[in-house]
C-alpha positions in Angstrom: 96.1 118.1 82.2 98.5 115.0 83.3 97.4 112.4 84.5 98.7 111.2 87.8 98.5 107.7 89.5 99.9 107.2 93.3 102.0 104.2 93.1 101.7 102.1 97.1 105.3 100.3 97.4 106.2 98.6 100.7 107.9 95.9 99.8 112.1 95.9 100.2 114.7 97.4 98.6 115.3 94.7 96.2 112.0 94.4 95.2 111.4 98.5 94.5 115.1 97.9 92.2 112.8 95.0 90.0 109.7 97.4 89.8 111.7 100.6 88.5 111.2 99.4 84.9 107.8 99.1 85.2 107.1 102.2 86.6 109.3 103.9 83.9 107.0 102.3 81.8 103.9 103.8 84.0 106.2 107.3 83.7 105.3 107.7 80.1 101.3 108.3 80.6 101.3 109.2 84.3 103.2 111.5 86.5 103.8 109.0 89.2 103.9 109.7 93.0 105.3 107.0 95.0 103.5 106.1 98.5 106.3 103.9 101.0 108.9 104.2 102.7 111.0 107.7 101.2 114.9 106.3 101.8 114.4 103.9 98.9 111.9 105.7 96.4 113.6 109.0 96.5 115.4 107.1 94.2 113.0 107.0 91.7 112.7 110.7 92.4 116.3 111.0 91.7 116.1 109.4 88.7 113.5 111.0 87.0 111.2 108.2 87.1 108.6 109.7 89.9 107.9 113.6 91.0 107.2 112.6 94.3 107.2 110.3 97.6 105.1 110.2 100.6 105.7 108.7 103.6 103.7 106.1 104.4 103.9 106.1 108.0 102.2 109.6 107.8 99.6 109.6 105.5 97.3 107.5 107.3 97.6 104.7 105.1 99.8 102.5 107.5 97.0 100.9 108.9 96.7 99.0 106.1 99.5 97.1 106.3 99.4 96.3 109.8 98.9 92.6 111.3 95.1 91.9 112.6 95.4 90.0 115.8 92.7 87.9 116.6 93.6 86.4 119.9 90.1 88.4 121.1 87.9 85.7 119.5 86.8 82.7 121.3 86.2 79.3 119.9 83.3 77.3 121.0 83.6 75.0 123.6 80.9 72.4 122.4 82.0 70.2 120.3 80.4 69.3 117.0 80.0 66.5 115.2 
């Protein structure tokens, strides 16, 4: 039985082009399934480096990557010294 190992890329174009090396690397002990954004890793899917690509934005895992706002807090008003 492969192994498999889900890959989490969000970062830009430019920065998926860098990482394709590395994951051909990954490619030769893992079947590879890439978790992002699909317009730039079906590339890797194209080239033969992954089998697969799920959308981020549907899997559930976006809420991961989103910004926490903490504007609900207060700050004490006392000062200390």
């Amino acid at each position: 039985m492969a192994r498999r190992m889900l890959v989490v890329h969000m970062g830009g174009l430019g920065d998926f082009l860098l990482s394709c090396r590395a994951l051909e690397c990954l490619a030769r002990d893992f079947v590879i399934e890439l978790l992002g954004r699909p317009a730039r890793l079906e590339l890797a899917v194209a080239g033969g480096i992954a089998e697969k690509v799920h959308n981020i934005e549907s899997s559930g895992f976006e809420s991961l990557f989103i910004a926490v706002s903490y504007t609900h807090l207060t700050l004490p008003t006392k000062r200390i010294v």
